[in-house]
C-alpha angles and dihedrals in degrees: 000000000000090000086056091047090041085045102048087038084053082044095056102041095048082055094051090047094046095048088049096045078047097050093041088059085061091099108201144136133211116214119175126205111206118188111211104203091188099054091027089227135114132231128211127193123189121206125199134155119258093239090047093058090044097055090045093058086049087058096046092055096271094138089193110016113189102183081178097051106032136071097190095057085048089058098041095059088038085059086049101049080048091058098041093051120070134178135198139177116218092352102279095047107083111191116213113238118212115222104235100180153278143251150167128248116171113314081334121110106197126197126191132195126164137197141191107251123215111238095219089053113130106160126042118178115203138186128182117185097174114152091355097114087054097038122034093189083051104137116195111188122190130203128198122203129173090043104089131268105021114255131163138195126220118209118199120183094287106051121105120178112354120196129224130177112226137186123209114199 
């Protein structure tokens, strides 16, 4: 009786361990564009797991990164999220984008930019490319608030420039 209870509590462990290793191979990211109607900016936040941003500094020629200890590997992915998401108004206006800050929350690596937003803006186009190099399957969704109604885009690999209307109160 104990080997069956040993052998269904082995079960049910290997199959913990096996759906989070899975759902951990779901590569993926969350940013979140909130319009501030008070201030007419927008802020962005960019989230990525800890172990993500890890293995991409690896990739990039970071031998150890310590995305926890070390302010430098923090920036550095920071640099790189700035120059992987990009935002346009109207397709042939790019607005620039100032790197707030980042932080960690848990396994959570959080980056923050803001802009000043155009009232009579209708139309952003957006891309975020963000992982994508290292991992094909990479999926960056993007969520807009303040705006209305809440919508989000969703970028794979092969997407370039996707368009959203937008209203600012």
């Amino acid at each position: 009786m104990i080997s069956k209870a040993l052998s269904l509590w082995i079960a049910c462990a290997a199959a913990l361990v096996t759906s989070s290793a899975a759902a951990h191979q779901q590569k993926s990211s969350i940013s979140i564009i909130q319009l501030q109607p008070q201030s007419q900016t927008i802020e962005i936040s960019h989230r990525f797991n800890i172990h993500d941003v890890e293995h991409a500094l690896r990739q990039f020629g970071n031998t150890q990164p310590d995305v926890l200890g070390d302010a430098r590997a923090q920036q550095e992915f920071s640099s790189y999220v700035e120059q992987h998401f990009l935002i346009r108004y109207d397709k042939d206006r790019p607005i620039q984008l100032d790197l707030v800050g980042f932080e960690i929350e848990g396994n959570t690596f959080w980056v923050y930019q803001e802009a000043p937003i155009n009232g009579d803006v209708r139309q952003l186009d957006v891309a975020h490319k963000a992982l994508q190099e290292i991992w094909p399957q990479q999926t960056n969704l993007v969520n807009f608030e303040g705006f209305g109604e809440l919508r989000s885009l969703r970028f794979a690999k092969q997407d370039k420039w996707q368009t959203i209307m937008i209203k600012v109160p």
